[in-house]
N, C-alpha and C positions, 0 to 999 in steps of 0.2 A: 375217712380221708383216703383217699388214692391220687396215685398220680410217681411222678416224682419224688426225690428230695429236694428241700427248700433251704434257702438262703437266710431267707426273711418270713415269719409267718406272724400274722397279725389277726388278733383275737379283736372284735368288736361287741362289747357284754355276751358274756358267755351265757349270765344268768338273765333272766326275763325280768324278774322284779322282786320284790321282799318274800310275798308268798313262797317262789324258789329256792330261794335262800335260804330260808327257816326250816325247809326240809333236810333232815341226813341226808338221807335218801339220795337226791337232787344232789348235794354237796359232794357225795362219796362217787356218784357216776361223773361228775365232771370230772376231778382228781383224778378218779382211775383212767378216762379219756386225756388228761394232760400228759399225765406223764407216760402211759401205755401204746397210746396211739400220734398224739402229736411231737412229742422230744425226741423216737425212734428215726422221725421222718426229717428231722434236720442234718442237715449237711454240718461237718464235724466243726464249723466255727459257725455256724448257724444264728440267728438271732429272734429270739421271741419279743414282740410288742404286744403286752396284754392292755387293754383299754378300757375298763372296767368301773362299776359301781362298788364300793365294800359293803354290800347292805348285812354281811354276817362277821363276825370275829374269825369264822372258821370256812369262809369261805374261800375260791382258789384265789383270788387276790390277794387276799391276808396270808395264804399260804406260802403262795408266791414270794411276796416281800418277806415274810420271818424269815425262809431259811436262805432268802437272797441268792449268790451266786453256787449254791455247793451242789452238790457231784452233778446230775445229768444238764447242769443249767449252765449254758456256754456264758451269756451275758442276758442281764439282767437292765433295763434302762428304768428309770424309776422318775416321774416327774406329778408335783402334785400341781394339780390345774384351781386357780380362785376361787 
């Protein structure tokens, strides 16, 4: 990512599909791209929308939601769709 700081930054599946998913591998570079690369670049009341499949327990959605709003996470919006 380059550019700016953001306001609002919206994730649209970050994972491809299950196959991605069931990789550490894959799991641990997104993680480290969430919070490394994309939290840095938000503006201090910032807001993330992630938009995502759970296809793993340990994947950044499930991460996401466990540890909810705490340190680098300005807000957190959580909606489960039908």
């Amino acid at each position: 990512m380059t550019g700016f700081r953001a306001d609002v930054v919206i994730i649209d599946d970050p994972i491809r599909g299950r196959a991605e998913a069931e990789s550490m591998v894959a799991r641990a570079h997104l993680w480290d791209w969430f919070n490394a690369d994309l939290l840095i670049r938000l503006k201090p009341r910032g807001v993330v929308v992630l938009i995502a499949t759970p296809y793993h327990e340990d994947d950044c959605a499930r991460r996401v939601l466990r540890i909810g709003a705490c340190y680098a996470y300005r807000q957190l919006l959580r909606r489960r769709m039908p």
